[in-house]
C-alpha positions as CSV (number, residue, x, y, z in Angstrom):
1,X,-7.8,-11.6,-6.8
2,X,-5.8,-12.1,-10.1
3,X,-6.8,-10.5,-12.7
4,X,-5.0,-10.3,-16.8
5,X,-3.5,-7.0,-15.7
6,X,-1.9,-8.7,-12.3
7,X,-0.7,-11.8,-13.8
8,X,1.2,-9.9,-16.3
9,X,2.7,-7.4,-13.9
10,X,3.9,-10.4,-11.9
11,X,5.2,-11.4,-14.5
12,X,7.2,-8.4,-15.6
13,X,8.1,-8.7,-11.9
14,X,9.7,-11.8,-12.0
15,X,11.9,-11.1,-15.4
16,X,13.0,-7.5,-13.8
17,X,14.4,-9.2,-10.8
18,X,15.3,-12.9,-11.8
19,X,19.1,-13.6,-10.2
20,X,19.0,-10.6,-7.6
21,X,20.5,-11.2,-4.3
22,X,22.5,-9.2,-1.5
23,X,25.6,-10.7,-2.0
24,X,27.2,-9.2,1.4
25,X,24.1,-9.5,3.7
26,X,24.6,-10.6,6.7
27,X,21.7,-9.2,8.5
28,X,21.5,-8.2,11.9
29,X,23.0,-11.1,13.3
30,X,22.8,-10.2,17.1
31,X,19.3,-9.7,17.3
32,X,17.2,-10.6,14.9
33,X,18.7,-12.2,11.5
34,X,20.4,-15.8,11.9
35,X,23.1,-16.3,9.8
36,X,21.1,-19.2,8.4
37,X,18.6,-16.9,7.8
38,X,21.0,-14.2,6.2
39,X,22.2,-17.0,3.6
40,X,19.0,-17.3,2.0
41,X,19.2,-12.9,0.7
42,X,23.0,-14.1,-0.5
43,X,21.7,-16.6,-2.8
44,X,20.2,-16.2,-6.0
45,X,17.4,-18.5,-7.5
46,X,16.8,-20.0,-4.5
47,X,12.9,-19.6,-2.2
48,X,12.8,-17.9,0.8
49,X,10.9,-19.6,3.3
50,X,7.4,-17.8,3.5
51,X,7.8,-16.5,7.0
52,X,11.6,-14.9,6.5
53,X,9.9,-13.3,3.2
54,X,7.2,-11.6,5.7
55,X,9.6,-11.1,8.3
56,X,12.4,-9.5,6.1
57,X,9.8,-6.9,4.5
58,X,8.7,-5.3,7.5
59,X,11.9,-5.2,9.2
60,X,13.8,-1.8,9.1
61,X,16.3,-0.5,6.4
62,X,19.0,0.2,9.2
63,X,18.7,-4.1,9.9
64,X,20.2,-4.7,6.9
65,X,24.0,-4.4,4.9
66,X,21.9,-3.4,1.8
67,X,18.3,-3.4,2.5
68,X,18.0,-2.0,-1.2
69,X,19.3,-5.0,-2.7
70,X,17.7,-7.4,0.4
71,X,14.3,-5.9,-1.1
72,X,15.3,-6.4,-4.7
73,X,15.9,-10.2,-3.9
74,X,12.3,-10.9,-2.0
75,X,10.6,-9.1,-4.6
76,X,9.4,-11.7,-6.9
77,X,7.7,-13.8,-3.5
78,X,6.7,-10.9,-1.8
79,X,4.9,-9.4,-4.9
80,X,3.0,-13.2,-5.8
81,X,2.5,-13.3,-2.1
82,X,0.7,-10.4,-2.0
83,X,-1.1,-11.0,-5.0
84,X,-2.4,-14.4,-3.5
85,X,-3.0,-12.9,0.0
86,X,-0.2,-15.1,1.9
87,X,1.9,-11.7,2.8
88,X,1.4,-11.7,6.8
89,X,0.8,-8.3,7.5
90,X,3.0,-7.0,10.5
91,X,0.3,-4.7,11.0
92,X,2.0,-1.4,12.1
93,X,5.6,-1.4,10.5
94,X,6.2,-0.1,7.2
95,X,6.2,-2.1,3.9
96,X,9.6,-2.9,2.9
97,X,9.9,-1.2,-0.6
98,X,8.3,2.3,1.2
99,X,11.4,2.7,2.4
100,X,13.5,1.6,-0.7
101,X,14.6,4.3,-3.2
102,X,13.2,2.0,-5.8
103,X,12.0,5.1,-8.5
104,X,16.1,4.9,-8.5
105,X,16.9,1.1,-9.6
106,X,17.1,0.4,-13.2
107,X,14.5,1.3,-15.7
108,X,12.9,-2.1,-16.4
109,X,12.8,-3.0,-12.5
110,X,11.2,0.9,-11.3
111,X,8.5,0.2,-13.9
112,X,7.6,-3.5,-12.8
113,X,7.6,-2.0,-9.6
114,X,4.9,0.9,-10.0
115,X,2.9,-1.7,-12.7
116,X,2.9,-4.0,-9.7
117,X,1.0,-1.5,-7.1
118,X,-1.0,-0.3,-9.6
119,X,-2.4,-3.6,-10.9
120,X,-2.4,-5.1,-7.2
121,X,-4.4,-1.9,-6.2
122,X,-7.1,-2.0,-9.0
123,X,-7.5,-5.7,-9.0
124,X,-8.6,-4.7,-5.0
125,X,-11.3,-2.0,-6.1
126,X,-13.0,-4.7,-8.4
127,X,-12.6,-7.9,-5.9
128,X,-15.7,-8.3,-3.7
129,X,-13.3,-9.8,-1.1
130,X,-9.6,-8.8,-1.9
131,X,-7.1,-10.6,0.4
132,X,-6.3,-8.0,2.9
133,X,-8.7,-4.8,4.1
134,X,-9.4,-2.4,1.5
135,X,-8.1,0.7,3.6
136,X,-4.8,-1.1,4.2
137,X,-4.3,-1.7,0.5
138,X,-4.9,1.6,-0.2
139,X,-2.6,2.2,2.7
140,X,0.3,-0.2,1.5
141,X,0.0,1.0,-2.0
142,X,0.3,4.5,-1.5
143,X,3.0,4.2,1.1
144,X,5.1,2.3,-1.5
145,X,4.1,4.6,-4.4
146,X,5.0,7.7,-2.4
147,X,1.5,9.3,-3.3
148,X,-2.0,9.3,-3.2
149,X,-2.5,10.5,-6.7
150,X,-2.3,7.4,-9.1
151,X,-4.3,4.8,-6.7
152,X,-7.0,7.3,-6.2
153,X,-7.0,8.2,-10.1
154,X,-7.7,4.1,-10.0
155,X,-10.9,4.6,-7.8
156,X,-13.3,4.3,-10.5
157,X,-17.0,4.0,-9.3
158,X,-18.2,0.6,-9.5
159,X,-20.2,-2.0,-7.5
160,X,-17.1,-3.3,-5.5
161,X,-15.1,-0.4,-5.7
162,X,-17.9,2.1,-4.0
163,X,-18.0,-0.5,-1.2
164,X,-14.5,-0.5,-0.4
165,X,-14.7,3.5,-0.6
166,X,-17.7,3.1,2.2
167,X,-15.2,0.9,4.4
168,X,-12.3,3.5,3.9
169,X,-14.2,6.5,5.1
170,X,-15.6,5.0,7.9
171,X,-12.5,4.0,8.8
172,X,-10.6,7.4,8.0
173,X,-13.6,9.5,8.5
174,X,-12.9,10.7,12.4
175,X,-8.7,11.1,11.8
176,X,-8.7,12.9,8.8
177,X,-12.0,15.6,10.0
178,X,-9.0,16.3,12.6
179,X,-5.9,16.5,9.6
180,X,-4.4,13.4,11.6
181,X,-3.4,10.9,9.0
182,X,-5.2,7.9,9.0
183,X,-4.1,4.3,9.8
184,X,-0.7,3.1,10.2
185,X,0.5,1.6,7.3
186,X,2.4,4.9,6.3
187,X,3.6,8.6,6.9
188,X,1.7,10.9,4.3
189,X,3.1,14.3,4.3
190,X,0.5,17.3,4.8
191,X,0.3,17.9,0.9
192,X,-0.4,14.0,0.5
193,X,-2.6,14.4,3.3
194,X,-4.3,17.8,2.2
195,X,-4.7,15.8,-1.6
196,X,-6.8,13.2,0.3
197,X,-8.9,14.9,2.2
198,X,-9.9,17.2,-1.1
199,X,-10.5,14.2,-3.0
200,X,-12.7,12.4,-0.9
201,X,-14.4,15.6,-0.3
202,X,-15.2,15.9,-4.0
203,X,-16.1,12.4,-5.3
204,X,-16.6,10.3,-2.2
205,X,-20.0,11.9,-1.1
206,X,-22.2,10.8,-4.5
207,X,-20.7,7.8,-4.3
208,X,-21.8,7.2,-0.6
209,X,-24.7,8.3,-1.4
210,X,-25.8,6.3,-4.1
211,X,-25.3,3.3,-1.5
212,X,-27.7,4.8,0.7
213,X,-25.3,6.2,3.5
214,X,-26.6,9.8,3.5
215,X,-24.9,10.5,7.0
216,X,-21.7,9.6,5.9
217,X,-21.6,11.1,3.1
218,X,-22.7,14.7,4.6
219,X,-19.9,13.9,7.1
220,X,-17.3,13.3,4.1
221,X,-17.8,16.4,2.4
222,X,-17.6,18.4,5.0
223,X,-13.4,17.3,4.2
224,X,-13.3,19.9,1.0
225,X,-13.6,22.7,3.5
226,X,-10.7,24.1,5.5
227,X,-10.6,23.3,8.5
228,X,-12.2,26.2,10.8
229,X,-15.4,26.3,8.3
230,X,-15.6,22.5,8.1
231,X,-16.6,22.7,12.2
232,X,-18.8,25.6,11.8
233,X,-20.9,24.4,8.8
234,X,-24.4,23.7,9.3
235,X,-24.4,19.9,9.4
236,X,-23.1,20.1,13.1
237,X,-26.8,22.3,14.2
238,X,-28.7,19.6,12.6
């Protein structure tokens, strides 16, 4: 999935947070964290074994002494890991950097940061088969980003990109008709939610269209209408 734009963000990445550790983490020792396994967030320019990397990320801020500076240390693997498609997924717990403050660390490492997401999340939209389901990018992306508003500013039409937009309403469609949020990746809040739903009722239905997915794409624009009209329009009498 690497692309110019990636490389170079992983690159900023790795300058940004070369030497970062958390130098008093012990972890949470008692049930989950070794000490061994502590060691490796203490010290600098060192690897972390793969599978602490994965586990670390999608642990909880509260299981860590500083889980801002813990996430500052795995960023450079977890960032070339996702790039590569090697990040295992816990699959319902939170990215690691969503819950970091990261808009708040210095100014070099909050813009390798966003670059990151951003390039990681475009390089998805034009990957026939990006390493991980396109929904849960988009998922994982926003989630991290804290909006909806720059990854779908990304979604471009385009061969691949229209294609993962047909595999993220499908799997959206029947949550977000109901203003639930969809997937489980992340905790949009009803503005976030609201912007979606607008959006996909504005530019998804062409797009679906164009693919040959009439149905769907009737069903998706019903999302531009509030919610009362959007059960009473006329698609549902057909």
């Amino acid at each position: 999935m690497h692309t110019p734009e990636l490389d170079a963000a992983l690159v900023e990445i790795d300058v940004a947070f070369n030497g970062e550790a958390s130098r008093a983490e012990f972890g949470c020792a008692r049930y989950c964290c070794s000490a061994e396994d502590a060691a490796y967030l203490r010290a600098p320019h060192s690897r972390v074994p793969a599978e602490l990397v994965s586990r670390f990320l999608y642990k909880g801020s509260h299981h860590f002494t500083d889980h801002e500076a813990a996430m500052r240390r795995l960023l450079p693997q977890c960032a070339h890991a996702m790039a590569d498609g090697t990040l295992a997924e816990d699959g319902y717990a939170p990215h690691g950097l969503s819950q970091a403050d990261w808009r708040s660390w210095p100014g070099p490492q909050a813009r390798a940061v966003e670059a990151f997401v951003r390039a990681w999340w475009r390089a998805a939209l034009a990957a026939a088969e990006p390493p991980y389901p396109a929904p849960d990018m988009f998922e994982t992306a926003c989630a991290i980003l804290g909006e909806v508003t720059g990854p779908l500013a990304d979604w471009s039409p385009g061969p691949e990109a229209d294609t993962h937009l047909a595999t993220c309403v499908e799997q959206w469609l029947d949550d977000l008709m109901l203003d639930r949020r969809p997937g489980f990746l992340w905790e949009p809040s009803a503005a976030t939610l609201t912007e979606l739903r607008t959006w996909l009722g504005e530019h998804a239905p062409a797009r679906l269209r164009s693919l040959g997915l009439t149905d769907l794409a009737d069903r998706t624009a019903l999302l531009a209408l509030p919610y009362d009209t959007r059960w009473n329009a006329p698609y549902w009498s057909r």
